[in-house]
C-alpha positions as CSV (number, residue, x, y, z in Angstrom):
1,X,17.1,1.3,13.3
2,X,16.9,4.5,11.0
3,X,13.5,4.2,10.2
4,X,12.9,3.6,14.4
5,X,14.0,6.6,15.0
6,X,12.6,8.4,12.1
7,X,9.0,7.1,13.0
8,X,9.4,7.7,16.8
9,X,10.1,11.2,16.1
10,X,7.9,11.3,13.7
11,X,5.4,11.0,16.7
12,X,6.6,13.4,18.9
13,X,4.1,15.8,16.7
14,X,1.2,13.7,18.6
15,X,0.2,12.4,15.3
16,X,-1.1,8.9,15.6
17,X,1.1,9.1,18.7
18,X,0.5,5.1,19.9
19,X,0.4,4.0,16.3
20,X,3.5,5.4,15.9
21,X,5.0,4.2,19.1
22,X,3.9,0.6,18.3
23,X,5.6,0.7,15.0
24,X,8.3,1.8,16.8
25,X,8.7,-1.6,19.1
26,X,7.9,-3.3,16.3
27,X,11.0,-2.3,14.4
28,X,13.0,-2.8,17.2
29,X,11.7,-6.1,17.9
30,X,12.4,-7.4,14.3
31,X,15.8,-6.0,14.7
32,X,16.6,-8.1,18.1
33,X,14.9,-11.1,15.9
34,X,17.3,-11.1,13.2
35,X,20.7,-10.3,15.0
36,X,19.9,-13.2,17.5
37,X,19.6,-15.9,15.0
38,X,21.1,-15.6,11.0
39,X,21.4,-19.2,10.2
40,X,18.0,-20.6,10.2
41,X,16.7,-19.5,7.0
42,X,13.2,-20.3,7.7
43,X,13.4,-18.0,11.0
44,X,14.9,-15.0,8.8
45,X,11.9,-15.7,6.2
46,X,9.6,-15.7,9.3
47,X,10.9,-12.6,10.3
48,X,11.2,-10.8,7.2
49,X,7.6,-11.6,6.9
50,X,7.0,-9.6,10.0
51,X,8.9,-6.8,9.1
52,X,7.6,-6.5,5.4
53,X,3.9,-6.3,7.4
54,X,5.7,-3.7,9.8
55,X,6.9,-1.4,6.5
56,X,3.3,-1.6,5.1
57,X,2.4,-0.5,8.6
58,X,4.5,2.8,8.5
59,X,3.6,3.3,5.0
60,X,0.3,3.7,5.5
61,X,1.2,6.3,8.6
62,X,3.5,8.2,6.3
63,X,0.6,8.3,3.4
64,X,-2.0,9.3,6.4
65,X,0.5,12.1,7.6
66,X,0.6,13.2,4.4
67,X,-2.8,13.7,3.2
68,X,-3.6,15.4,6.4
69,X,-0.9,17.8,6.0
70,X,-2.3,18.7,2.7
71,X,-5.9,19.0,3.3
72,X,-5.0,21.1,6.6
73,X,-2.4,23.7,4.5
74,X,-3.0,23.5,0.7
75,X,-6.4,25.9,1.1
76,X,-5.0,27.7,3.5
77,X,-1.9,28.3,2.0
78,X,-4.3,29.3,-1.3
79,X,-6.0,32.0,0.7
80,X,-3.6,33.7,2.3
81,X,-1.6,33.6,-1.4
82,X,-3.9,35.4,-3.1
83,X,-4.2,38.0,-0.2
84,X,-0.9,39.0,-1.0
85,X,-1.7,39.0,-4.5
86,X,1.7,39.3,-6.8
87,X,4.2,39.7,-4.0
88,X,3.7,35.9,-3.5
89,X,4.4,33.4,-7.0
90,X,1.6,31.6,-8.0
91,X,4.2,28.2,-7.8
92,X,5.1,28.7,-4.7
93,X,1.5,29.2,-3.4
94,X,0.3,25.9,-5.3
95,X,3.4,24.0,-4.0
96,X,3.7,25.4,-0.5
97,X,1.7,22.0,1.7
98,X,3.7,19.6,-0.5
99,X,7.2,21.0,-0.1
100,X,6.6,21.7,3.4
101,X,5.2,17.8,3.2
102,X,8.8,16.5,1.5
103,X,11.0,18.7,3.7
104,X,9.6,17.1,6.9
105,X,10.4,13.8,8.4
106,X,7.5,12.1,7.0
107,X,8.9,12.2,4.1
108,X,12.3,10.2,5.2
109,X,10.3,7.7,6.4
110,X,8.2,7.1,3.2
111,X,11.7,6.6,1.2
112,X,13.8,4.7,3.8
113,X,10.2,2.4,4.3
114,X,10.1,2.1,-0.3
115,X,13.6,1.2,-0.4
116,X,13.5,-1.3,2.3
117,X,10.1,-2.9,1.3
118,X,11.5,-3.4,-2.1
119,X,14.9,-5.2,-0.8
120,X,13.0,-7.1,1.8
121,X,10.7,-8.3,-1.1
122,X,13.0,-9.0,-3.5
123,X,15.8,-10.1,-1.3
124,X,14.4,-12.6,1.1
125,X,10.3,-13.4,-0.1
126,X,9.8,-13.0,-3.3
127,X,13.5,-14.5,-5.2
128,X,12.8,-13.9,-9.2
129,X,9.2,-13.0,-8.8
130,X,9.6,-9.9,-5.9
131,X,7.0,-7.8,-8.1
132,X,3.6,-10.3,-7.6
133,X,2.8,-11.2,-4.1
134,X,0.1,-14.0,-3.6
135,X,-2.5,-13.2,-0.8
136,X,-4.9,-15.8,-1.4
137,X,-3.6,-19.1,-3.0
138,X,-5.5,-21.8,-5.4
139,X,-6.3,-22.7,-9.1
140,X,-8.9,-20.2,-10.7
141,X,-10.4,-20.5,-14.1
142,X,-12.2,-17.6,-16.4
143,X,-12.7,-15.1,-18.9
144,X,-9.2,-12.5,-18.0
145,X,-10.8,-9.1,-18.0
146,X,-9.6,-5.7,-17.0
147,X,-11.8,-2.6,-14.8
148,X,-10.3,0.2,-12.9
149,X,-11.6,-0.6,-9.9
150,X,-14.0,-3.0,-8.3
151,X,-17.0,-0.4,-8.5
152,X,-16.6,-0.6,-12.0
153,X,-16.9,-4.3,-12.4
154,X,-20.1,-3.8,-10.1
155,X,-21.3,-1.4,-13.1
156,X,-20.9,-3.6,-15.4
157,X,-22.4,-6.5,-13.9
158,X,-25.6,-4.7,-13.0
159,X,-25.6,-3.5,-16.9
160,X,-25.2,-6.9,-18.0
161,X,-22.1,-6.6,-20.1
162,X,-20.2,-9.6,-18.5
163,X,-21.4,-12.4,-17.3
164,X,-20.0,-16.1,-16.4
165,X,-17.1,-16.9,-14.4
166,X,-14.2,-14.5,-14.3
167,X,-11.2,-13.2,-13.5
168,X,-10.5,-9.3,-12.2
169,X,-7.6,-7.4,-13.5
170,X,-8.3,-4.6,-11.7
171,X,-6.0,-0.8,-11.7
172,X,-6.8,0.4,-8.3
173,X,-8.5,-1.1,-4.7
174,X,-8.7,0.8,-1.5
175,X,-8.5,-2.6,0.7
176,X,-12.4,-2.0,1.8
177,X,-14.1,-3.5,-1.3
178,X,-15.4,-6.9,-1.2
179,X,-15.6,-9.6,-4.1
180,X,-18.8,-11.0,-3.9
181,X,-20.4,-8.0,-3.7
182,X,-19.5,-6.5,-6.7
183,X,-20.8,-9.1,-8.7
184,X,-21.3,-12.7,-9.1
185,X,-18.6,-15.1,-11.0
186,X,-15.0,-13.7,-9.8
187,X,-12.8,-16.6,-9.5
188,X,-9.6,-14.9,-9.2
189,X,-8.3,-11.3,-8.8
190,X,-5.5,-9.9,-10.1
191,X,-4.5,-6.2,-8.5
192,X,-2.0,-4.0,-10.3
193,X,-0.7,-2.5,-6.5
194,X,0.1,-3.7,-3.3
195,X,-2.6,-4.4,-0.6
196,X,-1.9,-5.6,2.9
197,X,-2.5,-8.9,4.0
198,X,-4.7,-8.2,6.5
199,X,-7.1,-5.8,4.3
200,X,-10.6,-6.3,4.2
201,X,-10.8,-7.3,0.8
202,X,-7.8,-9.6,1.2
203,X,-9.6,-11.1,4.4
204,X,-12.8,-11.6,2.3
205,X,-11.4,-13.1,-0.7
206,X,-9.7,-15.9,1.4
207,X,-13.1,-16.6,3.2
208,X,-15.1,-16.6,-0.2
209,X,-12.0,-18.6,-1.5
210,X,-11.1,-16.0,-4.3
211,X,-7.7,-16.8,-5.6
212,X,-6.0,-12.8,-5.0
213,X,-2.8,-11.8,-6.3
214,X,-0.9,-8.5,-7.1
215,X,1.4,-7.4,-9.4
216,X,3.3,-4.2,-9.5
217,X,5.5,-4.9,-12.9
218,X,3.5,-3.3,-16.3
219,X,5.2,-5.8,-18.0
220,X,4.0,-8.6,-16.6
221,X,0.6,-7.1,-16.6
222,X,1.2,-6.5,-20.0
223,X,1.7,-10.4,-20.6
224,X,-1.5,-11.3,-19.5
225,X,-3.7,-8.7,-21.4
């Protein structure tokens, strides 16, 4: 219920106003779900499910807050700094978006959401193994091999440095990518982040039948390189 009210006054700025609102009902809906019924450990799973989707929901509001906030104030902020010349630090010109970033409510929301994404995960879905989070289930076979990011695999493929069937350890994703775009022979992917369920590369892979996992422990990544 923190988090509800954080992220319903979070949209009382008329930033992503109905997303936030949603999110809001959401919250309180999970809540109602889990005080009404404790003892059926399936129906807890089932709706720890829905709230772990719900925190990936307001992270991505608190992370879109954010960057607008910074590109709206940082150059701004730049500007009028160096108008004033030395009567201003330089710090507190560079550092003036950010902290005005983590002294708002946004930023409450973005650590109450980490803590409780991370309890929720480790708590109630993912046991021993919170850090790697299946998306797309099966049995792939190939050659392990590492890229930052998908365009880089792309590279690669089009250069003709790796060929045959493979699997993607891949650094970074923005959710947009698609597998069998970027090249032919992924069998599996392995992302070093989170990525929503419902992404477009997570939606993808399960169509193509990609086997899609990710892992946010270095040294379990560490394990398989």
């Amino acid at each position: 219920l923190v988090l509800q009210k954080c992220i319903l006054h979070l949209s009382f700025n008329g930033f992503l106003q109905a997303e936030c609102s949603a999110i809001s009902n959401e919250l309180l809906a999970c809540d109602n779900s889990i005080r009404a019924d404790t003892s059926n450990e399936e129906s807890v799973r089932l709706c720890m499910l829905r709230l772990k989707a719900c925190l990936d929901r307001t992270r991505r509001v608190c992370d879109s807050y954010r960057d607008s906030y910074l590109c709206a104030y940082a150059d701004q902020a730049d500007r009028l700094g160096r108008a004033f010349g030395q009567a201003v630090p330089e710090h507190a010109v560079k550092m003036y978006a950010e902290s005005e970033t983590r002294a708002s409510m946004v930023f409450q929301c973005a650590k109450i959401c980490q803590n409780l994404s991370k309890n929720v995960s480790r708590d109630f879905l993912k046991s021993d193994n919170h850090e790697w989070e299946t998306l797309v289930a099966g049995e792939a076979q190939g050659s392990l091999v590492f890229f930052e990011t998908m365009e880089d695999h792309t590279m690669a493929q089009n250069e003709g440095s790796v060929s045959g069937d493979k699997i993607l350890l891949l650094r970074r994703a923005t959710g947009d990518e698609e597998v069998s775009a970027s090249g032919d022979g992924v069998k599996g992917v392995v992302l070093m982040h989170e990525l929503p369920h419902l992404s477009h590369l997570a939606i993808r892979a399960r169509q193509e039948g990609v086997v899609f996992a990710t892992c946010t422990n270095e040294e379990e990544i560490n394990k398989l390189m």
